[in-house]
Residue frames relative to the residue before (quaternion, step in Angstrom):
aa qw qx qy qz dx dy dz
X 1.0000 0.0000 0.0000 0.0000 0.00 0.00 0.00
X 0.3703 0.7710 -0.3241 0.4043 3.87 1.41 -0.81
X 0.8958 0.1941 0.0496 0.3967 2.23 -0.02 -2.30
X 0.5377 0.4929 -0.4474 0.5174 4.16 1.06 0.47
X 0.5642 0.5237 -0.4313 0.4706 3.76 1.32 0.04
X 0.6023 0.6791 -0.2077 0.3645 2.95 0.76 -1.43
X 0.7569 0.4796 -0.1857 0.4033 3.43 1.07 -1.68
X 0.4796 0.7988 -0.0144 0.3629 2.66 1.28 -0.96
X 0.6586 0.3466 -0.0542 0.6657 3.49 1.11 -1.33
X 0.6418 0.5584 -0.2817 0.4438 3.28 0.83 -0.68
X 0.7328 0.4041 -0.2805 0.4701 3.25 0.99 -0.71
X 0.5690 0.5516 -0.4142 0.4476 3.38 0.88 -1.08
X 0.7085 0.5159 -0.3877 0.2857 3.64 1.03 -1.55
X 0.5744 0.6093 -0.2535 0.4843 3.88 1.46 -0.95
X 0.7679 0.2547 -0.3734 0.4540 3.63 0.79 -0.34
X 0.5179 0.5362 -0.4887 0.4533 3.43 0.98 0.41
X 0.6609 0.5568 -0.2947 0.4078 3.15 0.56 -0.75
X 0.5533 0.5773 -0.3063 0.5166 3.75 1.60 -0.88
X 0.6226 0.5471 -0.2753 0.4871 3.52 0.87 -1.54
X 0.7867 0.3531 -0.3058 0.4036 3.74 0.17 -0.79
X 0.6514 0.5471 -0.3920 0.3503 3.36 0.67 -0.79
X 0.5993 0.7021 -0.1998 0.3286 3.03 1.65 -1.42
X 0.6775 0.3501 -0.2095 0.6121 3.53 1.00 -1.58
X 0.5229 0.5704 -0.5150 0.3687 4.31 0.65 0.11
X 0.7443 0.1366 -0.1613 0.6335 3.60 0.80 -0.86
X 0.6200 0.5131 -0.5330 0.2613 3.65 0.31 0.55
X 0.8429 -0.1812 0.1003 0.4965 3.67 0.94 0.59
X 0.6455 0.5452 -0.3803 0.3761 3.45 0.80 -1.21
X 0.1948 0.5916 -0.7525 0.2141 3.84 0.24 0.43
X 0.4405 -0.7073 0.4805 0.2734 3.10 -2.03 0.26
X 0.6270 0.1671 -0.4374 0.6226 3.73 1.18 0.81
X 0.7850 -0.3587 0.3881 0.3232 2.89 -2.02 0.40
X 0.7002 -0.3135 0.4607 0.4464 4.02 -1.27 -0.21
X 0.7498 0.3708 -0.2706 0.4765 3.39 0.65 -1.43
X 0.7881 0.2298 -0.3298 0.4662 3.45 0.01 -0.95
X 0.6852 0.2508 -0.6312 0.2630 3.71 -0.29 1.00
X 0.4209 0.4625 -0.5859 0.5155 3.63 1.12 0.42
X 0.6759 0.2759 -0.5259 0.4365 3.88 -0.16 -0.06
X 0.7443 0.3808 -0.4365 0.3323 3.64 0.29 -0.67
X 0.3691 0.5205 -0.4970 0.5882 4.19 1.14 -0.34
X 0.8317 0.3061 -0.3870 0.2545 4.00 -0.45 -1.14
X 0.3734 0.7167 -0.3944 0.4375 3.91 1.80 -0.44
X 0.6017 0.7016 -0.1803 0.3366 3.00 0.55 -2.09
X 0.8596 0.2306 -0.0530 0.4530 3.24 0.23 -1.90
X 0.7919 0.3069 -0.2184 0.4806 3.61 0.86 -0.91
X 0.1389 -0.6982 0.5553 0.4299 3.84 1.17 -0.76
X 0.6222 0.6313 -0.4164 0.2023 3.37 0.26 1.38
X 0.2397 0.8955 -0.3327 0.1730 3.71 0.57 0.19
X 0.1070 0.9009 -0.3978 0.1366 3.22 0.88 1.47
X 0.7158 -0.0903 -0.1834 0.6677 3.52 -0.81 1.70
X 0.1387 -0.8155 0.4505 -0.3360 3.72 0.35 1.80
X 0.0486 0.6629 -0.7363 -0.1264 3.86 -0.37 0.37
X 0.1276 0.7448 -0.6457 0.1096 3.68 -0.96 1.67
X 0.1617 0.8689 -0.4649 0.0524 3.60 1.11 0.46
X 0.7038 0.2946 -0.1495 0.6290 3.64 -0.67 0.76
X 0.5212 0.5885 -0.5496 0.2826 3.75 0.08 -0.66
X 0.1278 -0.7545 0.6364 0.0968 3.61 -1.58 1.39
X 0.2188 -0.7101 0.6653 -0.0731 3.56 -1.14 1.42
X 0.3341 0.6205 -0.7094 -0.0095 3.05 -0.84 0.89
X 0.9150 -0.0121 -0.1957 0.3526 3.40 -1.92 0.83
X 0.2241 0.8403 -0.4216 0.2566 3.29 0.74 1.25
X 0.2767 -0.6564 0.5983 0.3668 4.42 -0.27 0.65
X 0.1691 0.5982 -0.7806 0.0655 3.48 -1.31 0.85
X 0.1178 0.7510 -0.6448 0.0799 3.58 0.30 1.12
X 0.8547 0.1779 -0.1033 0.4766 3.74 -1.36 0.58
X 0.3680 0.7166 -0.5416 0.2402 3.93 1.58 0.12
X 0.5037 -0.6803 0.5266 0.0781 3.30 -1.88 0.74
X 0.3331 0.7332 -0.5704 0.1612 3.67 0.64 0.55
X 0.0122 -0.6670 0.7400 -0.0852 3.71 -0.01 0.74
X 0.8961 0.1435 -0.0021 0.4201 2.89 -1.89 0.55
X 0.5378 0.5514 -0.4614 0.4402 4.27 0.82 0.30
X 0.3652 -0.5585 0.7415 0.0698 3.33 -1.23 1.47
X 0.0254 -0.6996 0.6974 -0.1535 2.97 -1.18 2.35
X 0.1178 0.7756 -0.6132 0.0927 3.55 1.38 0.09
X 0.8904 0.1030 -0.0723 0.4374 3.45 -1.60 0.95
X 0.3171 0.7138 -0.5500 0.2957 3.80 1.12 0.04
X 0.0368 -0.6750 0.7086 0.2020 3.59 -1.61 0.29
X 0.0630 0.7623 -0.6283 0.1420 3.39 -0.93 1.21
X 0.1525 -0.8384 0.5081 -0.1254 3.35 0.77 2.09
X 0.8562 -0.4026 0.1385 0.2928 3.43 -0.29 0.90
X 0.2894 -0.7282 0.4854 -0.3878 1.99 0.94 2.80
X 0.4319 -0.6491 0.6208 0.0823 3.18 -1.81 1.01
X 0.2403 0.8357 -0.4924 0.0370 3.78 0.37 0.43
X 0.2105 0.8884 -0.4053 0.0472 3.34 1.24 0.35
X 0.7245 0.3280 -0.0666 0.6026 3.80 -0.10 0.67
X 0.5441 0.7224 -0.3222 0.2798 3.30 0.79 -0.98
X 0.0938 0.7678 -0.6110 -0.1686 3.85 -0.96 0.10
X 0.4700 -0.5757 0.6691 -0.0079 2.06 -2.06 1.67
X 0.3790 0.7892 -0.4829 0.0204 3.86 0.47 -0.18
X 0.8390 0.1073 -0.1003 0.5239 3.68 -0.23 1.11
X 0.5708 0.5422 -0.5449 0.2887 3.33 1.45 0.31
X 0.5299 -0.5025 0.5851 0.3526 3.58 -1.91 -0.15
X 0.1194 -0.8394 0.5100 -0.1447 2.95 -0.95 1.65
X 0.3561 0.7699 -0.4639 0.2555 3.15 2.33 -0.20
X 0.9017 0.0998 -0.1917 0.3744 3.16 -2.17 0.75
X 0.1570 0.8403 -0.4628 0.2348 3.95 1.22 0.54
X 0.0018 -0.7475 0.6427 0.1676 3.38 -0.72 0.11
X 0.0848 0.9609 -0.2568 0.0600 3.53 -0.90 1.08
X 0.0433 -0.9533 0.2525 -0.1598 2.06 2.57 0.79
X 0.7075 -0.0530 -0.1242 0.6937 3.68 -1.62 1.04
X 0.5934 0.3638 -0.7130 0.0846 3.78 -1.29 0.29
X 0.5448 -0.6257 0.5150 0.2158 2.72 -1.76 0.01
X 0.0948 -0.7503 0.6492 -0.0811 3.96 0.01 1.09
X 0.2111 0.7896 -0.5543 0.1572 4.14 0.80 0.81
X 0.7933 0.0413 -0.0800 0.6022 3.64 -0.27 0.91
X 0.1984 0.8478 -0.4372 0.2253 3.92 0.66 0.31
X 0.2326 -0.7538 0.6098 0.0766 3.47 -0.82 0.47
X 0.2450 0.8175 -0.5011 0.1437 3.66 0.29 1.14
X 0.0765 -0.8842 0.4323 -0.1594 3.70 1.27 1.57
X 0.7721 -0.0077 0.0138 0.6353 3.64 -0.54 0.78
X 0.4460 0.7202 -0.4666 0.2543 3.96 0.43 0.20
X 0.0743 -0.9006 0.3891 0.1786 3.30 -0.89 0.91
X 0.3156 -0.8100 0.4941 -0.0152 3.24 -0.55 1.83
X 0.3638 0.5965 -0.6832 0.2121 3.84 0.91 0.17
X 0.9435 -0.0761 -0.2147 0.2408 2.53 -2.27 0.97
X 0.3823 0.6677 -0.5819 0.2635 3.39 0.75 0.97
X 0.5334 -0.5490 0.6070 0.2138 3.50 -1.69 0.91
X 0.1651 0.5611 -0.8058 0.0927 3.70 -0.92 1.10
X 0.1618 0.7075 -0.6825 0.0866 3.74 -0.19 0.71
X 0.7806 0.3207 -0.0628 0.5329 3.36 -0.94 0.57
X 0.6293 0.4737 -0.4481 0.4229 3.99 0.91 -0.28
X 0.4501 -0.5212 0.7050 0.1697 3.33 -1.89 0.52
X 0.2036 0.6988 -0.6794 0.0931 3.54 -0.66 1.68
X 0.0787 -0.8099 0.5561 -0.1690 3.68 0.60 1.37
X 0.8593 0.1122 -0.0254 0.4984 3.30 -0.90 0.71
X 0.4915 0.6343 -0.4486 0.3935 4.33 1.38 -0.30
X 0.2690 -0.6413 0.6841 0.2201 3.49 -1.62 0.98
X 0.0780 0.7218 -0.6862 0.0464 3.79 -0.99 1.21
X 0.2167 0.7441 -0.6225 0.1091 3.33 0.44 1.61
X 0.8311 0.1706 -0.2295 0.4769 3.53 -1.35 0.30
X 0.6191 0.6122 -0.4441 0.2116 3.50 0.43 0.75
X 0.5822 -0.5559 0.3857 0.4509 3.86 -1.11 0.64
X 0.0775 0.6924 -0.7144 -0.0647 3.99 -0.65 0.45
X 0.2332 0.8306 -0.5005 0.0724 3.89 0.58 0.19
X 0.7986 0.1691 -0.0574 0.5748 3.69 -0.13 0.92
X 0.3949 0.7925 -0.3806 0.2668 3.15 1.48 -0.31
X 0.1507 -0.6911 0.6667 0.2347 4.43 -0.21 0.88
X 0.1462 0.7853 -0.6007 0.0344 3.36 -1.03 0.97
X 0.3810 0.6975 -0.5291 0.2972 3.65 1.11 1.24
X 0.7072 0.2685 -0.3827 0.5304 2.60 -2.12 0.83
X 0.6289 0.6013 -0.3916 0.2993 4.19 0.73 0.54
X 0.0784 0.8210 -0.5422 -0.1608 3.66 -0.54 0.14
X 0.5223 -0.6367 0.5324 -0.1962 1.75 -1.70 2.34
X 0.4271 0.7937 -0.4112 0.1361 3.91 1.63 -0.11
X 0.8791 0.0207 -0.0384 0.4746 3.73 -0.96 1.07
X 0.2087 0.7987 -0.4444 0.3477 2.81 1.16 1.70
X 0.0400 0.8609 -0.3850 -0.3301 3.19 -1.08 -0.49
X 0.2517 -0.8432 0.4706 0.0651 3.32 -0.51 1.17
X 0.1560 0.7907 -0.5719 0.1528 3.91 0.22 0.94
X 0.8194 0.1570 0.0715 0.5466 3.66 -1.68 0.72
X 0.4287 0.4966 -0.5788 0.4843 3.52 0.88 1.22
X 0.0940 -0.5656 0.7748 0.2664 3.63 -1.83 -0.02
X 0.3427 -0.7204 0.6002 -0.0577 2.57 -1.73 1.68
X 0.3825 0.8067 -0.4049 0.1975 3.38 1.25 -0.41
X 0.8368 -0.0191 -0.3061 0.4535 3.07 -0.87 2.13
X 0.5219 0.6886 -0.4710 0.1779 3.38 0.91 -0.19
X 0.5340 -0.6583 0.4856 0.2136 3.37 -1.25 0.92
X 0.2188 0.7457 -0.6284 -0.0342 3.82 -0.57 1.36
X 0.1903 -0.7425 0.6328 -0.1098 3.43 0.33 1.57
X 0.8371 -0.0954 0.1531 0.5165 3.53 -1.35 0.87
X 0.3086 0.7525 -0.4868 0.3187 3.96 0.93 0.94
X 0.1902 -0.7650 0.5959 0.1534 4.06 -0.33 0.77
X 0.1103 -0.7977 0.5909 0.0477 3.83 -0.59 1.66
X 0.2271 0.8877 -0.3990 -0.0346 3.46 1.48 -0.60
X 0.8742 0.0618 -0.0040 0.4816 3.94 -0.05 0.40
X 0.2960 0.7814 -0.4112 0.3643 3.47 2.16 0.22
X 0.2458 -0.6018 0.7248 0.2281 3.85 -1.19 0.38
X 0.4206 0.6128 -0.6332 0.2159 3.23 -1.00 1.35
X 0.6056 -0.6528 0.4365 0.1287 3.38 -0.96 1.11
X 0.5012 -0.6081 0.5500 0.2766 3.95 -0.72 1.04
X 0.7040 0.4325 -0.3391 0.4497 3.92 0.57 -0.59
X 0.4372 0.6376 -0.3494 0.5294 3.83 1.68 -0.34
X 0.8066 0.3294 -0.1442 0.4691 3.39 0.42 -1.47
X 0.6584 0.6369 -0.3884 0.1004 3.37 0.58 -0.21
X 0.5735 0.3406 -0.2969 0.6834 3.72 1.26 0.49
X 0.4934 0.6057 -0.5203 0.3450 3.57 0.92 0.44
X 0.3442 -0.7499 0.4607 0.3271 4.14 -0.79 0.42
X 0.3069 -0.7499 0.5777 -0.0990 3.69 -0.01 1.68
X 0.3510 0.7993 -0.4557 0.1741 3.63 -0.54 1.49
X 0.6490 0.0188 0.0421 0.7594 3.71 0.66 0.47
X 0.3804 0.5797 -0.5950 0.4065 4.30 1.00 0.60
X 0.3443 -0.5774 0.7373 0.0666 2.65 -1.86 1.08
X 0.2090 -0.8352 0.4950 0.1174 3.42 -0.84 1.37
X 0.9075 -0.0895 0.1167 0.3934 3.04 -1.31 0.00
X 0.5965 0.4451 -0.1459 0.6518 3.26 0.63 -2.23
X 0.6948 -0.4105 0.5816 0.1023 3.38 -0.44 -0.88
X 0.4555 0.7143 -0.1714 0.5029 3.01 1.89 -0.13
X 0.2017 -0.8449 0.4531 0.2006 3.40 -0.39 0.72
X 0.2974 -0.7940 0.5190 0.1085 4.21 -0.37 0.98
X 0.0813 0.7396 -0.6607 0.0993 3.57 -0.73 1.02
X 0.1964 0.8078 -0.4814 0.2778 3.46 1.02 0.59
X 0.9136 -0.0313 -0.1767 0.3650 3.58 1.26 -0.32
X 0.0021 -0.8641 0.4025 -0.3023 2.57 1.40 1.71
X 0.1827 -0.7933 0.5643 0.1373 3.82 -0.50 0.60
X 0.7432 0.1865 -0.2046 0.6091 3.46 -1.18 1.29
């Protein structure tokens, strides 16, 4: 009796073991073929230009001076990420999360950034003309000597947001939520503070 338990377990323990190993190399990765050969070629070259990286997770990675024009990051998580220099022209950036990075001197032209999370990021010195920031949470960011032209801003969150020397237009900001922001001048907006 022992020893028919014994087998037993043993077997059940071998066809689990078959089942897992199986579904490990039988597809179930968590990106597609393509997008970890684009995210392995980022990695190695910091290049990857018009890129299928949807979903892709980064965390404390140098991508200084990377090339991802035109790359579809929809839903990307790139948690305090080095993108310094880096261009972003024309990529998709919707629903992004991009907390602490760093986007210092950046080039994020025609880019779309609706509802992406840069809370906490450092876009100093970053050109984000013509691009979609709609919904976009951007407190607690600095945004200093930027420029931000021929963007829609509609809803975006600049909670506790530093604009200090930024080119951006009063018709930009005007559906934008403005609370403890330092404007432009240097001024500090509480215009939609609650309570």
């Amino acid at each position: 009796m022992i020893k028919f338990i014994f087998v037993e377990k043993l077997v059940y323990f071998l066809i689990i073991s078959t089942l897992v190993g199986f579904l490990s190399l039988g597809g179930c990765a968590k990106y597609s073929e393509e997008v970890q050969a684009n995210l392995i070629k980022l990695k190695t070259t910091k290049s990857c230009l018009s890129c299928d990286l949807t979903g892709i997770e980064i965390k404390d990675l140098d991508l200084k001076n990377a090339d991802l024009s035109g790359s579809n990051l929809t839903g990307a998580h790139l948690i305090r990420v080095d993108l310094t220099e880096s261009n972003l022209t024309n990529a998709n950036l919707t629903d992004a999360i991009l907390v602490s990075a760093i986007l210092t001197g950046s080039k994020l032209v025609n880019t779309n950034l609706s509802r992406v999370k840069l809370s906490y990021a450092n876009l100093n010195g970053a050109d984000i003309s013509g691009s979609a920031l709609i919904g976009a949470t951007m407190n607690s960011s600095k945004i200093v000597n930027s420029k931000i032209s021929n963007s829609d801003m509609t809803g975006a969150n600049l909670y506790n947001a530093n604009l200090t020397g930024t080119k951006i237009t009063d018709e930009t900001l005007k559906d934008v939520m403005l609370c403890k922001t330092i404007m432009p001048s240097g001024q500090r907006d509480n215009f939609g503070c609650k309570g």
